[in-house]
Steps between C-alpha positions, in 0.01 A plus 500: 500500500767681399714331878403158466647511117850670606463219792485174248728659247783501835442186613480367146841651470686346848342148427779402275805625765314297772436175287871570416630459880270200582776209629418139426795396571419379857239222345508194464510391084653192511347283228413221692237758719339627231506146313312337794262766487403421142496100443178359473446114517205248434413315751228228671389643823486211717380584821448876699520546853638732770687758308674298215374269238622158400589500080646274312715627174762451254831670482526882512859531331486892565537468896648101514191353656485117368171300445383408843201504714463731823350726735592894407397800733257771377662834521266740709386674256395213272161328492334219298287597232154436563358155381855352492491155661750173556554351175495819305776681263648771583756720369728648825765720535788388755704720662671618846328623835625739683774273642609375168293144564343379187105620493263559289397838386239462264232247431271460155242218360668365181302490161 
């Protein structure tokens, strides 16, 4: 008993030097990343097929995406909702791929 407290009262007591020496500098925080990652937008979901859906929405000032019509790729890791059909509103969240193409990375029903 009398080990395992002397061990969590050291480690307890070097967690503060190591969160000290933890380097961020080496990421990426540019505002328009971590923008992207948080803009949602309503849209109609027009059509779904082959990896990508087809919406149509307004304009989403935060990333300068005008009212328009089109086709957007799902990213991987994204899937429709269940029950979500053609015709439906949804709320999605645009952002980048892994080649900094326009994608979608999250998908919602509206309402």
């Amino acid at each position: 008993m009398r080990k395992v407290l002397v061990s969590k009262l050291l480690s307890l007591s070097l967690a503060p030097a190591a969160l000290a020496q933890m380097d961020h500098s080496h990421m990426d925080q540019s505002p328009t990343q971590a923008t992207e990652q948080m803009v949602h937008a309503e849209a109609t979901l027009d059509a779904i097929g082959g990896g990508s859906i087809n919406v149509s929405y307004g304009p989403i000032a935060e990333i300068g995406w005008s009212t328009v019509t089109m086709d957007v790729p799902l990213m991987e890791s994204v899937s429709l909702p269940d029950g979500i059909e053609p015709g439906d509103g949804i709320i999605m969240m645009p952002g980048r791929d892994s080649d900094g193409m326009s994608a979608i990375s999250g998908v919602t029903a509206s309402g």
